[in-house]
LUMGUVO-30466 format. One record per residue (C-alpha): residue number from 1; residue in one letter; x, y negated, z. Coordinates in Angstrom, 1 decimal. Layout:
N
  pos  code       u       v       w
  NUM     A       X       Y       Z
...
//
This chain:
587
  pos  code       u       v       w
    1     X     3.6   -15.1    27.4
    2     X     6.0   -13.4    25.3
    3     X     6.2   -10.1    23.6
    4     X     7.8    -8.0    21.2
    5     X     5.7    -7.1    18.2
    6     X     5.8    -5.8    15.3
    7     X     5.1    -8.4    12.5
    8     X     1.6    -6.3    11.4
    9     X     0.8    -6.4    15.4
   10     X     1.9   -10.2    15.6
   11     X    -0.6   -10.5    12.9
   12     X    -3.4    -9.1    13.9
   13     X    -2.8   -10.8    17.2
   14     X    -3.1   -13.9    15.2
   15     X    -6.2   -13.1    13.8
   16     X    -7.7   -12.5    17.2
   17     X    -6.3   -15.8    18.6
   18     X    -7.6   -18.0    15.7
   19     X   -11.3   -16.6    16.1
   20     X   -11.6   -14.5    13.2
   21     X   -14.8   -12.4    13.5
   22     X   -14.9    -9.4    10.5
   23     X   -12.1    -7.6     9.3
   24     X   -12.6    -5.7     6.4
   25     X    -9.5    -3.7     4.9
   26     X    -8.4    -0.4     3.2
   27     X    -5.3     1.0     4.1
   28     X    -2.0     0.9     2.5
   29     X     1.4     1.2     3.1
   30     X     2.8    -1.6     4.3
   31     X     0.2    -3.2     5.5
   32     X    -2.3    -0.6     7.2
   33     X    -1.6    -1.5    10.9
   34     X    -2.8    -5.1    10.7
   35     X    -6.5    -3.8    10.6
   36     X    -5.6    -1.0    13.3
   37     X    -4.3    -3.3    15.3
   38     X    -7.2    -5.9    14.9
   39     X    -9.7    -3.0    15.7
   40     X    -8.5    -2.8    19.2
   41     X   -10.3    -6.5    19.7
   42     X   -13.5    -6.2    21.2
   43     X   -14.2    -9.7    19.3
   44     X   -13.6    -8.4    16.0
   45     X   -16.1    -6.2    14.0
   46     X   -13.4    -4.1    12.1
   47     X   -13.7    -1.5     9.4
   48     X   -11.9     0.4     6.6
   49     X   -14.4    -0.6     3.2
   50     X   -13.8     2.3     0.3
   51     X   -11.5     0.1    -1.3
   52     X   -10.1    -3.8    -1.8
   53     X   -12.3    -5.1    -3.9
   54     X   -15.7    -4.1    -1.7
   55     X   -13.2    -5.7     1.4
   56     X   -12.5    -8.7    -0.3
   57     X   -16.2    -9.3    -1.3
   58     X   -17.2    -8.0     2.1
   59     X   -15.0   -10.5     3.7
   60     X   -16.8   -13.1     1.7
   61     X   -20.1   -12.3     2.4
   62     X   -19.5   -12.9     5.8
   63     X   -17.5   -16.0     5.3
   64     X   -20.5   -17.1     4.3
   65     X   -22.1   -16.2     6.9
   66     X   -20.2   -18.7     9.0
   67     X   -17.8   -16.6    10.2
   68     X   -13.9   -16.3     9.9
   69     X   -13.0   -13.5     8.2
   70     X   -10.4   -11.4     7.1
   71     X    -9.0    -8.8     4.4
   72     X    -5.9    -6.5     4.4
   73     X    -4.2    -4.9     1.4
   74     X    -0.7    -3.8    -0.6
   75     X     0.5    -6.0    -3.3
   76     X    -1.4    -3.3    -5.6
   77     X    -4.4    -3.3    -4.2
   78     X    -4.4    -7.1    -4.5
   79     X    -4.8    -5.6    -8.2
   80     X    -7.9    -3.8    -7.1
   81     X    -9.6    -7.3    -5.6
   82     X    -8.2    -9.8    -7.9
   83     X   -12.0    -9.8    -9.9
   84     X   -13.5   -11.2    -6.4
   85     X   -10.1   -13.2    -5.7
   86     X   -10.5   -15.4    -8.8
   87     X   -13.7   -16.5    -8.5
   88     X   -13.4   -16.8    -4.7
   89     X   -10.9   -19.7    -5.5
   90     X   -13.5   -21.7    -7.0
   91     X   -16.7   -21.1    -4.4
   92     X   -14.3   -21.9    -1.4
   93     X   -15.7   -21.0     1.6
   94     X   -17.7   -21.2     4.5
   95     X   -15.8   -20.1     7.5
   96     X   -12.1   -19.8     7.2
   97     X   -11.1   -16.4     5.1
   98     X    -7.6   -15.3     5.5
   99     X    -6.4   -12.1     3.1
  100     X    -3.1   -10.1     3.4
  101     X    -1.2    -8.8     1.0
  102     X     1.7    -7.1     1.7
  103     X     4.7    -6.5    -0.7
  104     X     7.0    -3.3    -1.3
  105     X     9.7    -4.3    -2.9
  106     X    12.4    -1.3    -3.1
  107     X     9.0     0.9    -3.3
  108     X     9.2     2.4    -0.2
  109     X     5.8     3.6    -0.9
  110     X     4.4     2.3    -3.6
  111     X     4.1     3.2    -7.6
  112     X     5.3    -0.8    -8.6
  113     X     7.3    -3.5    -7.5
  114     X     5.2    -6.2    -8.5
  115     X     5.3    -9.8    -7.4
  116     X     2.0   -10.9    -5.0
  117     X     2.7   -14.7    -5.8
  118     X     1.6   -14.3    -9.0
  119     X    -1.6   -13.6    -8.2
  120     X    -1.6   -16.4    -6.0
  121     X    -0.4   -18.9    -8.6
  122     X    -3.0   -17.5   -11.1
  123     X    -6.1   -17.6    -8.7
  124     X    -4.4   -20.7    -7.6
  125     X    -5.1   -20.7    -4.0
  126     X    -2.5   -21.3    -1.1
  127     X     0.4   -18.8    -0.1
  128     X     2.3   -18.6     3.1
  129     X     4.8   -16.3     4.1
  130     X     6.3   -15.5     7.3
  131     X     9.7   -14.5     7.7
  132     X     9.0   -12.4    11.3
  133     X     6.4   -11.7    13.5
  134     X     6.6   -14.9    15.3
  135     X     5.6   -17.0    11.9
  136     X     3.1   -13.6    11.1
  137     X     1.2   -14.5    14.3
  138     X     1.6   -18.9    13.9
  139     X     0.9   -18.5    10.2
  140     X    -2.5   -16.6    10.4
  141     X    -3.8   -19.3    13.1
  142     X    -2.7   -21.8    10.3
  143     X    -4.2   -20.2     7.2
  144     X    -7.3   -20.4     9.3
  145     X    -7.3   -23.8     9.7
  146     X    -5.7   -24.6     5.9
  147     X    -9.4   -22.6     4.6
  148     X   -11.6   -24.6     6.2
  149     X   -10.0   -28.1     5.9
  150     X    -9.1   -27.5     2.0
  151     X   -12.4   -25.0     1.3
  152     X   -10.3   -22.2    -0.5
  153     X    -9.4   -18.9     1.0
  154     X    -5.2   -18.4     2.2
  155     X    -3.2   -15.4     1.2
  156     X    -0.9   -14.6     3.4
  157     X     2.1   -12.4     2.2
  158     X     4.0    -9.9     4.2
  159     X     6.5    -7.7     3.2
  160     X     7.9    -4.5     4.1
  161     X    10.7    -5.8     6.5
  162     X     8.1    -8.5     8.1
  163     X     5.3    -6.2     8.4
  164     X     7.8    -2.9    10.1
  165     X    10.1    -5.0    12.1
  166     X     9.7    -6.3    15.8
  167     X    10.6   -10.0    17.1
  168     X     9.4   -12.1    19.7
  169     X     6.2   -13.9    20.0
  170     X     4.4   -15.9    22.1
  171     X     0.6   -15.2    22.7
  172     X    -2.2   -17.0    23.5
  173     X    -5.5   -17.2    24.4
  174     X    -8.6   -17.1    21.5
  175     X   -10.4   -19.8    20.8
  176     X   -13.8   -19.7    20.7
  177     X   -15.6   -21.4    17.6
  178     X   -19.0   -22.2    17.3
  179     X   -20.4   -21.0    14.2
  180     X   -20.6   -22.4    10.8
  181     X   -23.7   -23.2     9.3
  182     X   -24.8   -21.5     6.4
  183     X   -26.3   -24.1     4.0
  184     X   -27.6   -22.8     0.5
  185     X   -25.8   -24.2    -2.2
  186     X   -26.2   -23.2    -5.6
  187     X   -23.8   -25.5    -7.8
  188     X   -20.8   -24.4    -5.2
  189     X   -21.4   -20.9    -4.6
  190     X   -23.9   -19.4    -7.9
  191     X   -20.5   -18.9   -10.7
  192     X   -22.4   -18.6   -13.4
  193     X   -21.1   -21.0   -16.4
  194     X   -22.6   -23.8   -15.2
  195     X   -21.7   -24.2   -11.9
  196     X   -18.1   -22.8   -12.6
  197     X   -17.5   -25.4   -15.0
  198     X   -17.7   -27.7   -12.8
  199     X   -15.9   -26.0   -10.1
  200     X   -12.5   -26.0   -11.8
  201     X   -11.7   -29.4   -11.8
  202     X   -12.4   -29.1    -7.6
  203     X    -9.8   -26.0    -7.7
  204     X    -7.1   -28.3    -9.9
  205     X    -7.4   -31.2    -7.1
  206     X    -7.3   -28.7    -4.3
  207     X    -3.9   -27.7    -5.5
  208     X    -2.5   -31.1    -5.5
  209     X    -3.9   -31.9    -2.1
  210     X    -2.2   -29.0    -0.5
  211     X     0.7   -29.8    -2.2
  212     X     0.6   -33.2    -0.6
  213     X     0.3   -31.6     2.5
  214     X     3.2   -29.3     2.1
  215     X     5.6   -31.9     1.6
  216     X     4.9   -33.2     5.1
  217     X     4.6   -30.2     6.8
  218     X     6.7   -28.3     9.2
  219     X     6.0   -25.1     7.0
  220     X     8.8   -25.9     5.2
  221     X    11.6   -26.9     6.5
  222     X    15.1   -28.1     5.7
  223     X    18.1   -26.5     8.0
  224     X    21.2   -28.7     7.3
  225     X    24.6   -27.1     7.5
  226     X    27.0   -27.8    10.7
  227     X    29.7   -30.4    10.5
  228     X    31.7   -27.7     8.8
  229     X    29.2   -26.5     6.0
  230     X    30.8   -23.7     3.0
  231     X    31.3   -26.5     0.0
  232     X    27.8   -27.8     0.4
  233     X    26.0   -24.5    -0.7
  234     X    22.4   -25.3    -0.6
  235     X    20.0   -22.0    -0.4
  236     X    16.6   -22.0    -0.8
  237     X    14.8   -18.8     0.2
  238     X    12.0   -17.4     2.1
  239     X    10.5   -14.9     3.8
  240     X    12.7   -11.9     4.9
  241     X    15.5   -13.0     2.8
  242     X    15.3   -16.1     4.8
  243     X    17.2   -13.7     7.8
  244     X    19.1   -12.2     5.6
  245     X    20.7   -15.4     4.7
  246     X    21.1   -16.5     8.2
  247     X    22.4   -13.6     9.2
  248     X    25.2   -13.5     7.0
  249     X    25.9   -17.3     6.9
  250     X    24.6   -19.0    10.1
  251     X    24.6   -22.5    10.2
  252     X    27.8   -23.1     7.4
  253     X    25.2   -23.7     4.7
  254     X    22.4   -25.7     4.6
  255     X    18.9   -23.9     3.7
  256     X    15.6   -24.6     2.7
  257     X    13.4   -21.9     4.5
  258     X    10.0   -21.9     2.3
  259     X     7.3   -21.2     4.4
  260     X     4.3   -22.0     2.0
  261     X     5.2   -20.4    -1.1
  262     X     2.2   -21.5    -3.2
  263     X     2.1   -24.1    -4.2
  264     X     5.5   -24.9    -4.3
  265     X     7.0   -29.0    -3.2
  266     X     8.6   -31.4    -5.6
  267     X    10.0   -34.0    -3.6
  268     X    11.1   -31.7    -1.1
  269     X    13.2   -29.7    -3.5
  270     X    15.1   -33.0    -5.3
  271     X    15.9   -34.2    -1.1
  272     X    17.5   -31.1    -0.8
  273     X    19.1   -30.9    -3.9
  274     X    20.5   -34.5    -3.7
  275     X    22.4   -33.5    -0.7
  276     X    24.1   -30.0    -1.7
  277     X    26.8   -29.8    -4.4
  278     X    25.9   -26.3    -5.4
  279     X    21.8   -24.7    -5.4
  280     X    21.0   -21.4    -5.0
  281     X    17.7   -19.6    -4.4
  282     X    17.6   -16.1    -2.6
  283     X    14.3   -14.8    -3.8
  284     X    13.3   -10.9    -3.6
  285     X    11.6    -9.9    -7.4
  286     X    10.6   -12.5    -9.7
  287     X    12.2   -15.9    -9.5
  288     X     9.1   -18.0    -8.9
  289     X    10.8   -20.1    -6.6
  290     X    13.6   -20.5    -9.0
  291     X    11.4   -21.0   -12.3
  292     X     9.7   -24.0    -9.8
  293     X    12.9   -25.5    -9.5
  294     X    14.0   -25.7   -13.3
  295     X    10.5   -27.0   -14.6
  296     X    11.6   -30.0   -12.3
  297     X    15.3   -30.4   -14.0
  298     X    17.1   -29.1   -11.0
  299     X    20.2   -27.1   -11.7
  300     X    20.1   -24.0    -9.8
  301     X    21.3   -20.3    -9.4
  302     X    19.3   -17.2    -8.5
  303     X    18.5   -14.5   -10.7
  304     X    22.1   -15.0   -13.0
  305     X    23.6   -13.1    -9.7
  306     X    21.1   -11.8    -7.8
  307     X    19.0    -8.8    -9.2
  308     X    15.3    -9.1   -10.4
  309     X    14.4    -5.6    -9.0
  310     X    14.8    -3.9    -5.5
  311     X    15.1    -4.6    -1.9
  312     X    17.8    -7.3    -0.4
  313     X    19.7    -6.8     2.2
  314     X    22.7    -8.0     4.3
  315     X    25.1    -6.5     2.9
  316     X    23.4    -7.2    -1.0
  317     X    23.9   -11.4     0.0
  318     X    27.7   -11.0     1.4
  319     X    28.2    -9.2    -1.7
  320     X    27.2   -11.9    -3.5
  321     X    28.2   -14.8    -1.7
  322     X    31.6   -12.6    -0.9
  323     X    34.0   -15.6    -1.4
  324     X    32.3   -16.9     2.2
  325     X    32.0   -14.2     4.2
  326     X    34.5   -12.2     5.7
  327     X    35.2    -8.2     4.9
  328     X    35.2    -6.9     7.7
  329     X    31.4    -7.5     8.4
  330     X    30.3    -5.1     5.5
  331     X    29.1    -1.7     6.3
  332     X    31.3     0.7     5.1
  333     X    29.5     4.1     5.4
  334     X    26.4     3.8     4.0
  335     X    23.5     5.8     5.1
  336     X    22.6     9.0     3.3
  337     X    19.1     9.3     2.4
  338     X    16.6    11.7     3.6
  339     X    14.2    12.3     0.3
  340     X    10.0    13.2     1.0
  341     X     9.0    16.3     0.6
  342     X     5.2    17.5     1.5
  343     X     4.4    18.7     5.4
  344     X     5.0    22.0     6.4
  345     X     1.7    23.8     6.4
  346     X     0.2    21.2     3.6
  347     X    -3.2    22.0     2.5
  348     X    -2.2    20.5    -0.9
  349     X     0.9    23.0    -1.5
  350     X    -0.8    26.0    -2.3
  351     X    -3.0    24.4    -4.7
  352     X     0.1    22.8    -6.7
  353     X     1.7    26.2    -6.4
  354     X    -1.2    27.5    -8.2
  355     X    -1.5    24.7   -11.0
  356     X     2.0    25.1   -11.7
  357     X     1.9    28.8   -11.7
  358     X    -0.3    28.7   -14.7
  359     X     1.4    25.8   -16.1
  360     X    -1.7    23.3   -16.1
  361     X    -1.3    20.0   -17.3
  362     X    -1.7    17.7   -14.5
  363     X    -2.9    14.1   -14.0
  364     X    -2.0    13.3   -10.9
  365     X    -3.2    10.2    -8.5
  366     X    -2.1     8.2    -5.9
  367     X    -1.5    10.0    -2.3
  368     X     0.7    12.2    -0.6
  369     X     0.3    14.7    -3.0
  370     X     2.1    12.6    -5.1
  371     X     5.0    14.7    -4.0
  372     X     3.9    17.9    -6.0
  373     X     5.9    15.8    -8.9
  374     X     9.1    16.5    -7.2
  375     X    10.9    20.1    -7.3
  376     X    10.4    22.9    -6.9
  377     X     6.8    22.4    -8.1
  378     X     6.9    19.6   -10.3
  379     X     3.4    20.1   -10.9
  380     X     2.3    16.8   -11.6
  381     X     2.1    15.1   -15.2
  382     X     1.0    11.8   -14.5
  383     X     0.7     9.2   -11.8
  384     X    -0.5     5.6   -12.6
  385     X    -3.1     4.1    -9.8
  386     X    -5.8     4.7    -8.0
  387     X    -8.3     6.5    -9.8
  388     X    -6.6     7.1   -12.7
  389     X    -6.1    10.7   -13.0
  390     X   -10.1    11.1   -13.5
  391     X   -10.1     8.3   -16.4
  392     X    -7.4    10.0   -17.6
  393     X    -8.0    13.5   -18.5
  394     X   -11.5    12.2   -19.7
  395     X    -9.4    10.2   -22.8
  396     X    -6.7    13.1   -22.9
  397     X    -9.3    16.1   -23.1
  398     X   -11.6    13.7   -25.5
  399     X    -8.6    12.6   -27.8
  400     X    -7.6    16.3   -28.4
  401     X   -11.1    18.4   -28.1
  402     X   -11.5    18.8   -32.2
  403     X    -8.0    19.8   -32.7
  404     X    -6.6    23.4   -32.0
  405     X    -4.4    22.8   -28.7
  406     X    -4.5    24.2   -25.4
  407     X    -5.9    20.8   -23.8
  408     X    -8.3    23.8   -21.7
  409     X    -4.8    24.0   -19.3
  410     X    -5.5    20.4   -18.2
  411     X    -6.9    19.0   -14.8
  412     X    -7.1    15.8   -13.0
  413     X    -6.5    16.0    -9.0
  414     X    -6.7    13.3    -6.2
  415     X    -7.3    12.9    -2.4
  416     X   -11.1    12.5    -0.8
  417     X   -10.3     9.1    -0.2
  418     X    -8.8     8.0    -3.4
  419     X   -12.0     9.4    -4.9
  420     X   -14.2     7.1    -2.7
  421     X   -11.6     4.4    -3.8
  422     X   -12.1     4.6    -7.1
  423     X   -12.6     8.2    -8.7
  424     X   -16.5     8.1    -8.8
  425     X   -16.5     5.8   -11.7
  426     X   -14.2     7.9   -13.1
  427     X   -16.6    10.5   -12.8
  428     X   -19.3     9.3   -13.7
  429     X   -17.7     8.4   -17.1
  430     X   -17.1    12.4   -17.4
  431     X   -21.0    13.3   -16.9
  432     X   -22.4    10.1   -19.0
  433     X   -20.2    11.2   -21.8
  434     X   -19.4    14.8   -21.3
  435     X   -15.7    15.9   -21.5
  436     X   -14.6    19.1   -21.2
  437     X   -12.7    18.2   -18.1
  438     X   -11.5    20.2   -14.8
  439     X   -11.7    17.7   -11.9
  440     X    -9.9    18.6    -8.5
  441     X   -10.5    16.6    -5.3
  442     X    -7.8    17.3    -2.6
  443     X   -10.1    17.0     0.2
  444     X    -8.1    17.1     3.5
  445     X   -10.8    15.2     5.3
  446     X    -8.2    12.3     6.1
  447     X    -6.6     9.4     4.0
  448     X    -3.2    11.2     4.8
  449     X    -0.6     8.9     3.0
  450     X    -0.9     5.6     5.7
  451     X    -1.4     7.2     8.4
  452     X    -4.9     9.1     9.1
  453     X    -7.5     6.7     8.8
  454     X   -10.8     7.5     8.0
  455     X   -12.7     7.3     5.2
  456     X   -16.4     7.7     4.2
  457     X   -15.9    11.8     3.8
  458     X   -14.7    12.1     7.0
  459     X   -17.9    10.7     9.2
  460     X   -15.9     8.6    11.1
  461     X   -15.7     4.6    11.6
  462     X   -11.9     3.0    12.2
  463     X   -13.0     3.7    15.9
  464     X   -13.1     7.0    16.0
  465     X   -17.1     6.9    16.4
  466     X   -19.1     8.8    14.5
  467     X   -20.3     7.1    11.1
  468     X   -21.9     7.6     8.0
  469     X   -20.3    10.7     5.8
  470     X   -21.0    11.3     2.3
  471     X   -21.2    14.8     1.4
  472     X   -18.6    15.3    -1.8
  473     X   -20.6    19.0    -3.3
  474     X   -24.2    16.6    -3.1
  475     X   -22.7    13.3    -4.5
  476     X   -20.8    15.3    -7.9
  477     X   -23.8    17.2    -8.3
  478     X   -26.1    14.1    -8.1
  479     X   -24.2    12.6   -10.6
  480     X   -24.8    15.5   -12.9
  481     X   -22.2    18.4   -12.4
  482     X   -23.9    21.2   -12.7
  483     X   -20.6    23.2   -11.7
  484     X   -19.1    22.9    -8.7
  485     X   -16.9    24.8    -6.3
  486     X   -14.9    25.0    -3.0
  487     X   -11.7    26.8    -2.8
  488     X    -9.1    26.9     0.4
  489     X    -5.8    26.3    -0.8
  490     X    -4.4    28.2     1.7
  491     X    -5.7    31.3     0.1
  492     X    -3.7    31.7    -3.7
  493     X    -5.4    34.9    -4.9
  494     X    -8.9    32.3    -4.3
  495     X    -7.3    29.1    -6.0
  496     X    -6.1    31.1    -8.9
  497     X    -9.4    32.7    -9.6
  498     X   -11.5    29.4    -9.3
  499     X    -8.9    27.7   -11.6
  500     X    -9.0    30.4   -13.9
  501     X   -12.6    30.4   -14.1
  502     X   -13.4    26.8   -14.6
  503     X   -10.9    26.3   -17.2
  504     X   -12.0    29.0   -18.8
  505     X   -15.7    27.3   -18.8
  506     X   -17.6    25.0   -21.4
  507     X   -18.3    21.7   -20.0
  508     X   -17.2    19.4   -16.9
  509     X   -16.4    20.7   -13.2
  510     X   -15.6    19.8   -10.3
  511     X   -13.3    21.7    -7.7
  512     X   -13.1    20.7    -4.1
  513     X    -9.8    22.4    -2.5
  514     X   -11.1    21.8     1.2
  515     X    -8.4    22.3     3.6
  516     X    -7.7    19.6     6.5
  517     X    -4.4    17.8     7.0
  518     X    -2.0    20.2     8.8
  519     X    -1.0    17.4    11.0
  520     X    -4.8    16.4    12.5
  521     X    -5.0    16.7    16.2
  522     X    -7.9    18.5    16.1
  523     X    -6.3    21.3    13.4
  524     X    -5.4    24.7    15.1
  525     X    -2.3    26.6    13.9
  526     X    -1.5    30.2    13.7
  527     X     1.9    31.0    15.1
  528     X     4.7    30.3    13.7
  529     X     6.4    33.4    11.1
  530     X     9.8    35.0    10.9
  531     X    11.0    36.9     8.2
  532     X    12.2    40.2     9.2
  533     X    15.8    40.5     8.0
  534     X    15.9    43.8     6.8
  535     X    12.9    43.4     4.6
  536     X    14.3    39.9     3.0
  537     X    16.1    40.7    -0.3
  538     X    16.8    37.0    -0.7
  539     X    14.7    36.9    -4.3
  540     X    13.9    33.3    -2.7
  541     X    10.1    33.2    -4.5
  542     X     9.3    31.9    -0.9
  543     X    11.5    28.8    -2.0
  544     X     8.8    28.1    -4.9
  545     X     6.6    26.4    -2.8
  546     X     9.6    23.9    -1.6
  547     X     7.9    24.2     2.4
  548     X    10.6    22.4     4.3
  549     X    10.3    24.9     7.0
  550     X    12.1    27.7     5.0
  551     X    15.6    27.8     3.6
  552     X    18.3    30.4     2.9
  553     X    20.8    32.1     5.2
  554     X    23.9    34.0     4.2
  555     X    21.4    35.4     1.7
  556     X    18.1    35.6     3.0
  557     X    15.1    33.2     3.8
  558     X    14.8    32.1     7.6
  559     X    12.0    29.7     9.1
  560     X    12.6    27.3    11.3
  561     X    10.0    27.6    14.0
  562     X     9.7    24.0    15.2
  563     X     7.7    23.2    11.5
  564     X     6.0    25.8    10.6
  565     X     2.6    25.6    11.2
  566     X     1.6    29.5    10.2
  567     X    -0.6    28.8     7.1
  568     X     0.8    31.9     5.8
  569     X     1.4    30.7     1.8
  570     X     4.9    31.9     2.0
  571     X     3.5    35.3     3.1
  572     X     1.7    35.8     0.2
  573     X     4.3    34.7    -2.1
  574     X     6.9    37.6    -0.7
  575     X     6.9    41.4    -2.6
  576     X     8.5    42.5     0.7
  577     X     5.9    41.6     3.1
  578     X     9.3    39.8     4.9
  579     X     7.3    37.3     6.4
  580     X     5.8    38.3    10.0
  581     X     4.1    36.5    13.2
  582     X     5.7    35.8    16.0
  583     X     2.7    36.8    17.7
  584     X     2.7    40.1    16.1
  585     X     5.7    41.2    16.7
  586     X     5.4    39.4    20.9
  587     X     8.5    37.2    20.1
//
């Protein structure tokens, strides 16, 4: 039957179709709802692992159990799990293992625009790439069956666009497949030297197979041009800019839609070539594609007029191509943009408020939080991956703590589940080798950024059941902080003093600002506040905290009702006492 899906949706559908068995993801923007979606299938044992890497290798093991198996990720948490990735590529598998990686190019959501095929061509295992969610769902079923018939595991790459846009699909029913054997095998699956020597030959004649098969394949097809083609343009392109192109030329050029990306065709590419008087490739990011195409001596445009960074578009290709296409389909209005700002009633604004306050230098991490860099708090120093803030203020506190500077002003902060990410070997560095650091965990007992899933602080399973939950005071004491403390970052006189006091202490700490997301289901609010007019002197030190629920008014502050959430950090910020509760005062 048919149905529209979104492409993560078609996709997950596909996994459930072609028998796959474990899922094993961590979330991230834009590919979280693959693994949600897959979750729903009774037939597949689904969960969200701490982070990529323990996915990837957890998708493995139970590859090698016999299973088909699956892991989902963004392009920079491909980063995270290229260590298993590599080596993956020469043990092959057992059952089929299919991994996502999904691409943000205009960084929607994301700290880098980087280019997933690269890891592909370096781990040198096979690369499709749907262009919408009826080639999401087809393509899983046939990364499935390209595992198991070459022995290698298949990345599939989504994008942004793909992954968030709806198209029709057809479904079908799962198959049923009996269970591979496991068989111990020491020279294929045991990469020490030895073995792995051996191994790599196996991984170069992989790569020539598949692109045998490629050239055959209806993966990757040629479109010729209709009997009235635009001077014998030739495109070559894939993925999402695949539609853009065929939007905005329909059939007057031919195109070569690209459906396996790595590794790339030969003959294919010299056909095509042969028969179009002018080449271009339409490639988002690097020009991999393009680069392909040159290395065989094929003249060919791309990256001279397109850009290397950013998001296509529609109207980006007739702006390029503008000689073929008609004015008057251009957009003339553009949209305006709506920048993010933190929730009202986020646990984490208070906390910045404070930091910045007593102008702390701040190494920031990877999460909503993120947004504290952005006025009015601009309380954020540093942002770089996962992790990172913890690593970091260990090298910037230990490069500075024999000269006279104020390096005593400096913290790290991240979310509860970037810490179970990646922040606990962070800190363990910090108690193995003692720096006089401030550590802040933004525990809002939620991975907030993608979309509440749970983590292992929340003691929850992707399900909703109850799970295992690690208890964040017990675990940075067990790995030797003697000092640590919970502070609600509702409550500023309370964040200032337990700031004030740990910086002001010899040796490491740990903070926990403990405050749940302010958009949980479970979370209670207060009623909302006004601000009593004759009170407001319109100093605007309620605007410091940059809560979208309060702006100015023919001079004084106003709240709009609908957002706020009543946490009452505005009310403590006022030397009027402006701010009231509707409750209190029965409105």
């Amino acid at each position: 039957m048919k149905e529209l899906m979104l492409g993560n949706k078609a996709f997950a559908r596909g996994l459930y179709e072609a028998g796959c068995s474990f899922a094993s993801s961590y979330p991230g923007t834009p590919s979280t709802e693959i693994t949600e979606e897959a979750a729903k299938f009774d037939d597949i044992y689904c969960e969200w692992a701490p982070n990529e890497k323990v996915a990837m290798e957890a998708a493995f093991g139970a590859s090698l159990a016999g299973k088909r198996s699956f892991c989902g990720m963004k392009h920079v948490g491909l980063n995270v799990a290229a260590d298993p990735l590599y080596t993956m590529s020469y043990t092959g598998v057992n059952g089929g293992v299919v991994i996502c990686v999904a691409d943000d190019a205009g960084m929607h959501s994301s700290q880098n625009e980087q280019d997933s095929r690269r890891h592909a061509i370096g781990a040198k295992v096979p690369m499709l790439e749907p262009s919408d969610s009826k080639e999401a769902l087809e393509y899983v079923k046939k990364a499935y069956w390209i595992s198991e018939e070459f022995d290698t595991p298949v990345i599939v790459k989504m994008c942004t666009r793909v992954s968030h846009s709806q198209s029709l699909v057809d479904t079908a029913e799962r198959i049923d497949l009996p269970k591979r054997q496991y068989k111990k095998n020491i020279p294929k699956y045991v990469m020490m030297p030895g073995n792995a020597i051996k191994r790599h030959p196996f991984v170069e004649e992989r790569m020539e197979k598949l692109k045998k098969w490629s050239e055959g394949s209806d993966i990757n097809r040629i479109e010729w041009a209709s009997k009235d083609p635009s001077d014998n343009i030739g495109i070559v392109t894939s993925s999402t800019s695949y539609q853009y192109v065929k939007e905005v030329f329909g059939e007057s050029v031919s195109v070569l839609k690209l459906g396996m990306v790595n590794p790339l065709p030969e003959k294919l590419f010299r056909e095509f070539s042969q028969k179009t008087k002018k080449l271009y490739v339409v490639e988002e990011l690097d020009p991999v594609i393009e680069e392909h195409i040159k290395v065989l001596g094929i003249e060919v445009s791309g990256k001279d007029i397109l850009p290397m960074e950013g998001e296509f578009s529609q109207n980006l290709i007739r702006k390029v191509f503008s000689r073929q296409i008609p004015k008057s389909l251009s957009i003339k209005d553009p949209i305006p943009v709506r920048p993010p700002v933190m929730c009202s009633g986020c646990p984490h604004r208070g906390l910045f408020y404070t930091l910045s306050k007593n102008k702390c230098t701040v190494m920031g991490d990877i999460g909503c939080y993120t947004l504290a860099a952005v006025a009015p708090l601009s309380a954020m120093d540093m942002t770089l991956c996962m992790g990172a803030s913890i690593s970091s203020i260990h090298g910037f506190n230990k490069a500075l703590e024999k000269e006279e500077t104020d390096h005593k002003k400096t913290v790290a902060v991240l979310g509860d589940s970037t810490f179970m990410h990646s922040g606990m070997t962070g800190l363990a560095n910090i108690a193995y080798n003692q720096s006089d650091s401030v550590v802040i965990i933004l525990d809002n007992s939620i991975t907030g950024m993608t979309g509440h899933q749970q983590n292992p602080t929340t003691g929850y399973n992707i399900k909703g059941d109850p799970a295992g939950k690690i208890d964040l005071e017990s675990l940075c004491r067990s790995m030797g902080f003697e000092r640590v403390c919970v502070a609600d970052p509702y409550d500023l006189s309370e964040c200032d003093r337990v700031i004030k006091q740990e910086l002001s202490s010899k040796g490491p700490s740990v903070i926990i600002s403990r405050r749940p997301c302010a958009l949980l289901k479970y979370v209670k609010h207060n009623p909302p506040l006004v601000v009593n007019p004759d009170k407001c002197i319109g100093c605007k030190s309620c605007m410091k905290i940059g809560c979208p629920s309060i702006s100015m008014k023919d001079g004084k502050a106003v709240v709009d009702k609908t957002q706020c959430v009543g946490c009452n950090v505005c009310l403590q910020l006022c030397p009027k006492d402006a701010f009231e509760s509707i409750a209190k005062e029965g409105r």
